[in-house]
Structure formats: C-alpha cells, structure tokens
C-alpha positions in Angstrom: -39.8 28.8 -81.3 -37.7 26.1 -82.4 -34.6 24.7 -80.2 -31.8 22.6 -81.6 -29.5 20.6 -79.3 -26.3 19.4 -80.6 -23.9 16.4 -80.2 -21.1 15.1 -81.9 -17.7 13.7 -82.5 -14.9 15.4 -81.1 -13.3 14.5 -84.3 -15.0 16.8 -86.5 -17.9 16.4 -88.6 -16.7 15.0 -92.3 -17.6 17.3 -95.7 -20.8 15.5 -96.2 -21.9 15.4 -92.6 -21.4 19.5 -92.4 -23.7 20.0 -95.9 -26.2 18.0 -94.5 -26.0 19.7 -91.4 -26.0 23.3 -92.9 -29.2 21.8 -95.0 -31.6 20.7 -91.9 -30.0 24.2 -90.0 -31.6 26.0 -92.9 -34.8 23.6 -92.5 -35.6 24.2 -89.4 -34.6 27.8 -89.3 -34.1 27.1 -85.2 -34.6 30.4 -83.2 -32.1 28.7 -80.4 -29.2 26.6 -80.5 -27.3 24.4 -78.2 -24.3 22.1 -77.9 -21.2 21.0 -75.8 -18.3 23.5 -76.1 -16.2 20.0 -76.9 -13.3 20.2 -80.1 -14.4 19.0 -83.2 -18.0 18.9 -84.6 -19.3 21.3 -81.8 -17.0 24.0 -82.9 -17.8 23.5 -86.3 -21.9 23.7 -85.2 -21.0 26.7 -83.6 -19.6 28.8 -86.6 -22.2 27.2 -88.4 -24.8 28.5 -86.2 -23.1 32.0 -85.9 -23.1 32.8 -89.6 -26.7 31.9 -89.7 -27.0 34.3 -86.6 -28.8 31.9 -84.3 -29.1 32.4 -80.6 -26.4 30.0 -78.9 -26.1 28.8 -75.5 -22.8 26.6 -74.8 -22.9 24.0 -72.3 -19.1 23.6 -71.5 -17.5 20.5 -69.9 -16.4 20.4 -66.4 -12.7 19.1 -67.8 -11.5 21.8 -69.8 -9.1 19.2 -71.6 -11.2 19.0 -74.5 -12.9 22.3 -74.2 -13.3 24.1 -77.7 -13.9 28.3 -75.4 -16.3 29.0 -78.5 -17.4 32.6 -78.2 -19.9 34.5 -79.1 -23.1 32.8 -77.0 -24.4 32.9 -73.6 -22.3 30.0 -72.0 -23.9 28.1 -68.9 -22.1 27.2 -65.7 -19.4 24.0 -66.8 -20.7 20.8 -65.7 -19.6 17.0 -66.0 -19.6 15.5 -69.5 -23.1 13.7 -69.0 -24.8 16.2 -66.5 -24.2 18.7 -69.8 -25.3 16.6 -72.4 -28.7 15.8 -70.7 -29.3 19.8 -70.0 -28.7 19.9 -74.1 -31.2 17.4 -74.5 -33.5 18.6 -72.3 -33.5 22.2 -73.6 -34.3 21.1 -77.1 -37.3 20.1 -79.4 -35.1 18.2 -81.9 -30.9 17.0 -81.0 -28.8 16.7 -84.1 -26.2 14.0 -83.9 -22.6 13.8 -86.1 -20.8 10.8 -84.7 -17.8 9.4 -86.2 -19.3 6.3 -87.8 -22.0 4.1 -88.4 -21.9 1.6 -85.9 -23.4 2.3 -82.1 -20.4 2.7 -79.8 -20.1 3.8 -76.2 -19.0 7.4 -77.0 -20.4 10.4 -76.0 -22.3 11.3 -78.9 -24.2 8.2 -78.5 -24.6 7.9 -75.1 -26.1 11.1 -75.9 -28.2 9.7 -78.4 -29.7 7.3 -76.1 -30.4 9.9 -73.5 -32.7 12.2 -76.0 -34.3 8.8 -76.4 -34.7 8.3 -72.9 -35.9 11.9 -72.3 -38.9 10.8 -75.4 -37.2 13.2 -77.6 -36.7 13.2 -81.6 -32.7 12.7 -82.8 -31.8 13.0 -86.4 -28.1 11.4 -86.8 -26.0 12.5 -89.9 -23.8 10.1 -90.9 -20.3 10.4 -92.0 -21.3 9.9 -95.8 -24.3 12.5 -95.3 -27.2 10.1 -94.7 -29.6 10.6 -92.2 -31.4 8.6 -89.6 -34.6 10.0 -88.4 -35.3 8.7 -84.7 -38.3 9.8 -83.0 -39.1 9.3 -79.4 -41.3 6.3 -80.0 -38.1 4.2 -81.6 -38.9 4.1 -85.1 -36.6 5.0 -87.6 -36.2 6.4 -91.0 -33.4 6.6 -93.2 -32.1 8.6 -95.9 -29.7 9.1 -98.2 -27.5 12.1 -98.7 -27.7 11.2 -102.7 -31.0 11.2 -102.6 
C-alpha cells in the first residue's frame, strides 16, 4: 500500500506544477491520499485525487479562515495548522510538496517540508516551472527538469 501526503501553496499550484503532479499521482498509483483541507493547491490535489479515485483523508485546519470544506473523503478531527501537517507527514510513505517558488521561505509548505525531513521521510517538491527536487530522508537531493 502506498500513502501520499500532501502540502502546498495556498495560492494554487501553477499549470506546470499540476502536470507534474498528475504525472508522479499516476507513478505511484498511491492506494491513500492525504493533505490539508487549506485553498489553493490542496483543493486542486483533491479533485486530482478524486478523479483518479484514490482513498482521501483531509486533515482540516483548526482556523477555518482558509479552509477549502473539500468533500468527498474521510475528514479527521480539525487541528492547528502544524499539529495537522505533522499527522500528514506522519501518515505517509512519500509527501508531495507545490510551494509557490523556489526559494526556502518560512511558509507552511516548507515548514512542512522540513518536518517530513525531520520525521526521516522522502519529499519530492514540484516547482512552479514543473521541475522536481527529490529529497530523501538522508538529505540528499536530486533534481529534475520538467523539460526533461
């Protein structure tokens, strides 16, 4: 059984970062899905998921203000921002990662990152122009190109 955790920007994954996405979801073929319940890219994971009829579970936030109420999933008792994300990361073999840019900020997204690295867990991050950064638990990366 494969499980999937998700994270990204509330923003919305761009056109690139979705195909890639829909690429690796049809890659790893997971049997489970998770993610945030947040606006933006985790909505967008959730229809994703839904028409490839993947077993979701929705970790919603606490603070409804940015809540997406996806339905269609087995939602899990709301809990602060962080206390979600690391249940996410926890649950899953592999976390998926759409943040807004390149560059390491102090969002959630990557503070989620870090945690799956903390937790000795694989990320792959899809960047805004469709590459992708392999990151497994032992910190050593990979890149590569969505053109490639």
């Amino acid at each position: 059984m494969v499980v999937l955790g998700f994270t990204g920007t509330r923003l919305g994954m761009q056109f690139r970062q979705r195909q890639t996405l829909e690429v690796l979801m049809r890659i790893f073929k997971p049997d489970e899905v998770h993610h945030g319940d947040c606006i933006g890219s985790d909505e967008q994971f959730h229809r994703i998921s839904q028409q490839m009829h993947r077993r979701i579970i929705i970790h919603p936030p606490e603070n409804p203000k940015l809540r997406a109420n996806c339905m269609g999933g087995i939602e899990v008792f709301p809990k602060p921002y962080m206390e979600r994300n690391r249940d996410i990361v926890s649950a899953s073999d592999i976390m998926l990662a759409t943040p807004v840019g390149q560059e390491e900020q102090h969002s959630g997204t990557w503070l989620t990152i870090r945690a799956a690295k903390g937790m000795k867990k694989d990320v792959i991050v899809i960047y805004p122009g469709g590459d992708v950064e392999y990151r497994d638990h032992d910190s050593k990366r990979s890149m590569f190109s969505g053109d490639e």
